[in-house]
C-alpha positions in Angstrom: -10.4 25.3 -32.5 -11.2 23.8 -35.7 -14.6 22.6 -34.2 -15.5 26.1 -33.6 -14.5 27.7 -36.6 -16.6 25.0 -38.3 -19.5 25.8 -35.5 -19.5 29.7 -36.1 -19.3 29.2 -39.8 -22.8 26.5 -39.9 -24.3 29.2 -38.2 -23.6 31.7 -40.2 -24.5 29.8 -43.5 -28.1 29.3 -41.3 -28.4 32.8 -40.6 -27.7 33.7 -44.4 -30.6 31.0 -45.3 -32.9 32.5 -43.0 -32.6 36.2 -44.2 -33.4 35.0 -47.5 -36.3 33.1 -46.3 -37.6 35.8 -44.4 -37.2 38.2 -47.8 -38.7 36.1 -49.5 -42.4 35.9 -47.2 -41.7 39.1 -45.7 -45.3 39.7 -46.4 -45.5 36.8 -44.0 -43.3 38.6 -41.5 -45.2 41.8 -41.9 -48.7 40.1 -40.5 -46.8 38.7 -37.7 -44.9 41.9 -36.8 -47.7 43.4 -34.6 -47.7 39.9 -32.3 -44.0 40.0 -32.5 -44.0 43.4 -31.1 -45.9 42.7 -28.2 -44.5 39.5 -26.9 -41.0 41.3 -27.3 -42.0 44.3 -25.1 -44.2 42.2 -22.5 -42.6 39.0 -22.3 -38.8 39.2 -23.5 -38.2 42.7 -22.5 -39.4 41.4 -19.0 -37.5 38.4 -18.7 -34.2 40.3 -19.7 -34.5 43.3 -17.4 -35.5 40.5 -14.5 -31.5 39.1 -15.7 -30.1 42.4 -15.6 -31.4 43.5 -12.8 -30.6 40.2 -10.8 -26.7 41.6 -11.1 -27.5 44.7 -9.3 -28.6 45.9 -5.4 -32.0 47.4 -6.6 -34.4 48.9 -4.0 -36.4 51.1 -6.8 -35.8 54.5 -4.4 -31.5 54.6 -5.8 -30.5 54.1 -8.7 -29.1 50.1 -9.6 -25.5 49.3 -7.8 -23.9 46.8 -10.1 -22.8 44.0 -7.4 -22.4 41.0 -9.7 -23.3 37.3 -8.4 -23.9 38.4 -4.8 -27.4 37.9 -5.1 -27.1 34.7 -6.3 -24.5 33.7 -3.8 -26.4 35.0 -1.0 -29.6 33.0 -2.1 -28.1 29.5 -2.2 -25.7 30.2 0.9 -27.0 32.4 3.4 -31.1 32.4 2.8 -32.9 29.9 5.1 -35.7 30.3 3.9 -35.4 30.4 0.5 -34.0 26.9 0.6 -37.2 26.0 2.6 -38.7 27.6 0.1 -36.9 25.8 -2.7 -37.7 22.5 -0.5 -41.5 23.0 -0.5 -41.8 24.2 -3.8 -40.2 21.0 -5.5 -42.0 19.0 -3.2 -45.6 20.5 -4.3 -44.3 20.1 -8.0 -42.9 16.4 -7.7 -46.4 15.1 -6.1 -48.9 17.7 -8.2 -47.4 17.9 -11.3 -46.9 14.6 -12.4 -50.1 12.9 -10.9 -52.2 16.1 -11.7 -50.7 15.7 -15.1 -52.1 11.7 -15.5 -54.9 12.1 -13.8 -56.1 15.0 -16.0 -55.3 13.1 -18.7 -57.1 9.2 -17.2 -60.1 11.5 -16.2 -60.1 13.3 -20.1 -59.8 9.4 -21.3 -62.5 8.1 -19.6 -65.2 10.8 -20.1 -64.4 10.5 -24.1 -65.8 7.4 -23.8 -69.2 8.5 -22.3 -71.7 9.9 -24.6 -72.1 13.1 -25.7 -74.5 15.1 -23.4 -73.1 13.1 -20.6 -69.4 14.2 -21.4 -70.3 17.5 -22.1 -71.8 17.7 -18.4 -68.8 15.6 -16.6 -66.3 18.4 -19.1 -68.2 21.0 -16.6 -67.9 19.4 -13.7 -63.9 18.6 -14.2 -63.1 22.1 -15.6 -65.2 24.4 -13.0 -62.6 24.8 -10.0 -60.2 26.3 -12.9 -62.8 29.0 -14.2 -64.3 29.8 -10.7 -61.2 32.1 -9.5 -60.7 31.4 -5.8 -62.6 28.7 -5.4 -60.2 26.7 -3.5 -61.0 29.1 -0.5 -64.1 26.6 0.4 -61.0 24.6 1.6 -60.2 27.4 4.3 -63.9 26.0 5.4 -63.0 22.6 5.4 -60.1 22.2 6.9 -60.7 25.2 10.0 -59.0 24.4 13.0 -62.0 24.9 15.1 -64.7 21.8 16.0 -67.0 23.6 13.3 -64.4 23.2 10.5 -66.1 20.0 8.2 -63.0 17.7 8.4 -62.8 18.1 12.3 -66.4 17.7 12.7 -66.3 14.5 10.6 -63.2 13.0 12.4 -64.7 13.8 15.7 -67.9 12.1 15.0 -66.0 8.7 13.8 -63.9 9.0 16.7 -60.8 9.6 15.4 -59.8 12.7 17.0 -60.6 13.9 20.4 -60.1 17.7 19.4 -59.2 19.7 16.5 -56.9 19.6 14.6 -55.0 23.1 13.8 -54.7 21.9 10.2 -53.8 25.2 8.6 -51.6 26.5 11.3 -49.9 23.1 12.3 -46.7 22.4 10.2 -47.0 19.2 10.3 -50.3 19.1 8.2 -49.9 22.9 6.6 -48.0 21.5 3.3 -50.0 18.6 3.0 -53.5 20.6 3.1 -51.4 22.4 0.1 -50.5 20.3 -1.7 -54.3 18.5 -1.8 -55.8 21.7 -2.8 -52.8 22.4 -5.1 -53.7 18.9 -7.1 -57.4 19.6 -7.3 -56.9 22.6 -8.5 -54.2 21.5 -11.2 -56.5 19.6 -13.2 -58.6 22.1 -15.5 -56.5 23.4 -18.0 -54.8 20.3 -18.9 -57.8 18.2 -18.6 -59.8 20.4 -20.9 -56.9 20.3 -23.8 -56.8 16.3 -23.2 -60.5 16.5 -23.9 -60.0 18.1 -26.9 -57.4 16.5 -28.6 -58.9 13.3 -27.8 -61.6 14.5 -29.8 -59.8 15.1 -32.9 -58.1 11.7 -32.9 -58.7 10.5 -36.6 -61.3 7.4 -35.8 -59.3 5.5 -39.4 -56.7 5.4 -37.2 -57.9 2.9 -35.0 -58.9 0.5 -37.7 -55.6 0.8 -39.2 -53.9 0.0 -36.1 -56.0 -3.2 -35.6 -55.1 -4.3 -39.1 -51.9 -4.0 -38.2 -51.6 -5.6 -35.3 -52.7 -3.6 -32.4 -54.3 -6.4 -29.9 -55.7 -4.2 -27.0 -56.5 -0.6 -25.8 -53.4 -0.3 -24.1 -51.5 -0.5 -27.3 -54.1 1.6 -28.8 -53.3 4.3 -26.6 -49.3 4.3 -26.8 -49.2 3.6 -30.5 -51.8 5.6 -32.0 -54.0 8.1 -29.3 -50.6 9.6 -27.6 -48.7 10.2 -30.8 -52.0 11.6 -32.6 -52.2 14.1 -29.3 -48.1 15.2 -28.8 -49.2 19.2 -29.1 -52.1 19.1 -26.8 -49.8 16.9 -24.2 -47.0 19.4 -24.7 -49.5 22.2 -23.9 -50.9 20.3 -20.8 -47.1 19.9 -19.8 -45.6 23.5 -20.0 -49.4 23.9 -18.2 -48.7 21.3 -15.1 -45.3 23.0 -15.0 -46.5 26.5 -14.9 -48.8 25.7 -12.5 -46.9 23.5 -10.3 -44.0 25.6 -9.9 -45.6 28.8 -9.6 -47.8 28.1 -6.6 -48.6 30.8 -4.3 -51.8 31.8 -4.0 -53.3 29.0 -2.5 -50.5 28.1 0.5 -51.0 32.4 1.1 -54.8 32.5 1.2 -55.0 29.3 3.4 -52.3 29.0 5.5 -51.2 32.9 5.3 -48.7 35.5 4.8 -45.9 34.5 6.3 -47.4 30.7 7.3 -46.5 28.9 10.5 -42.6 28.6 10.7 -42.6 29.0 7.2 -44.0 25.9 6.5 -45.7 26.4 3.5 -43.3 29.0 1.8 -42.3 28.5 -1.9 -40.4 30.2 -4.5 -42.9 32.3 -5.9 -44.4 33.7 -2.4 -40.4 34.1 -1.5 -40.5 36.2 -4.2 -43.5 37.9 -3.7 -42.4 39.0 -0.4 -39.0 40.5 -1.0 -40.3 42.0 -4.4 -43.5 43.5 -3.1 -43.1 43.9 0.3 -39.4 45.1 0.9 -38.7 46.2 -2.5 -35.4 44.5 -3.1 -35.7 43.6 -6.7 -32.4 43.1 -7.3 -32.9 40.1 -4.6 -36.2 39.4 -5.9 -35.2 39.3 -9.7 -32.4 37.0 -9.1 -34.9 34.9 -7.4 -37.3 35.1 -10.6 -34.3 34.2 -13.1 -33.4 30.9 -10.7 -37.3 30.3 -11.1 -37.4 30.6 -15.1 -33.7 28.4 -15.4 -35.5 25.7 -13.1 -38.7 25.8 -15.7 -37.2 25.8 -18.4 -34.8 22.7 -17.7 -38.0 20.8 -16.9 -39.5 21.6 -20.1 -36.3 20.3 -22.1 -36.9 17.3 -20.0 -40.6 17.1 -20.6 -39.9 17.3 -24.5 -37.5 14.8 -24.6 -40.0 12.5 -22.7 -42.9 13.1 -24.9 -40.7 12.6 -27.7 -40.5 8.8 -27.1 -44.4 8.3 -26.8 -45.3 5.9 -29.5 -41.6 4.6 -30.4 
């Protein structure tokens, strides 16, 4: 009890400190109202109406029933395929997030190193699948389960296969074909930060660290390039896990809408699917607040990882 009472009063002495920081640059305050305003109404409001709304049996025609955890409980107990879902969409994030995340940042290492017109051109090259929409439909090209799709054309003539392969209808190869165009798409955004906070490395730095003591580029690059870069890796992080989590659009245009067996469902199309196609928000929203926990979480984890970069 005593803890508490000692809790609620440090928070209140912090609260009291803040108001009277926030008097005193108020002028501060006011330039940074109008942003404040808008990520309130489109990005908090949002998220706090998804949490209400979770509680309820919502189907946008009747007003809200309040019908407490039943959503919840329903999700995790009787929902096949949201588990599936669940399944599929850890899976994708496991294998794309982390090896998207270091290879965007091995491939934003090594074209640093290349001169400048050079890097500016491989910088293109890297960054284009991210700015060229739905690019990764080319893949629905590639991997067609006919003899004219490329990959089936080019296994046939090696010999490898003696007919097609259904690769986007198959779900034994859906997720896969996913997951590859999932990871080649995940690459632009972070890449393109990597690139640029390896640019503003301080160059003293590195002479520093040689004078005391760094022997090789390996220990360059945990002692002085990561910690120099923490807020363009954080970005690239909350970035992979953004990306990784909230996959959709590519297992729906390639494989379709529902896939095979539900092979290549994930949270987000789950979603997607009760919230735009049968209206149960309510259903759908407690779906979306199980999304933003899971996200979250792996931020705080992320954080505390970066955190140790350097030490």
């Amino acid at each position: 009890m005593k803890i508490i009472q000692k809790y609620i009063k440090k928070k209140r002495r912090d609260m009291h400190m803040s108001f009277k920081k926030a008097k005193k640059y108020k002028t501060c305050y006011l330039f940074l109202a109008p942003y404040a305003i808008l990520f309130t109404l489109f990005y908090i409001t949002p998220v706090v109406v998804s949490l209400c709304l979770s509680l309820t049996y919502y189907n946008v025609l009747e007003p809200p029933e309040f019908i407490g955890l039943q959503n919840y409980i329903n999700l995790i107990l009787a929902d096949d395929v949201f588990l599936k879902a669940v399944k599929n969409t850890f899976l994708i994030a496991a294998i794309t997030g982390p090896a998207g995340y270091m290879a965007a940042f091995l491939f934003a290492w090594f074209i640093n190193e290349l001169p400048r017109y050079l890097r500016a051109f491989a910088v293109v090259v890297f960054y284009a699948p991210t700015i060229s929409g739905q690019v990764y439909l080319i893949w629905a090209i590639m991997f067609s389960g006919d003899a004219y799709g490329y990959i089936n054309a080019f296994l046939t003539n090696l010999g490898i296969i003696n007919q097609p392969v259904l690769w986007l209808t198959n779900p034994k190869y859906m997720l896969w074909v996913v997951i590859l165009v999932s990871l080649w798409m995940s690459l632009g955004t972070g890449f393109l930060a990597f690139v640029a906070g390896l640019q503003g490395v301080d160059r003293a730095m590195y002479e520093a660290g040689y004078i005391d003591g760094v022997k090789n580029r390996w220990q360059e690059l945990w002692y002085i390039t990561l910690p120099s870069m923490k807020p363009m890796l954080m970005f690239g992080a909350v970035m992979t896990i953004t990306q990784s989590f909230g996959v959709a659009d590519v297992p729906m245009a390639l494989t379709g809408f529902p896939s095979t067996d539900y092979a290549t469902q994930t949270v987000v199309s789950h979603l997607i699917d009760y919230g735009s196609l049968r209206f149960e928000m309510g259903y759908a929203s407690a779906i979306a607040t199980l999304l933003f926990i899971t996200m979250i979480l792996c931020n705080r984890i992320i954080q505390a990882m970066l955190r140790r970069v350097g030490n």
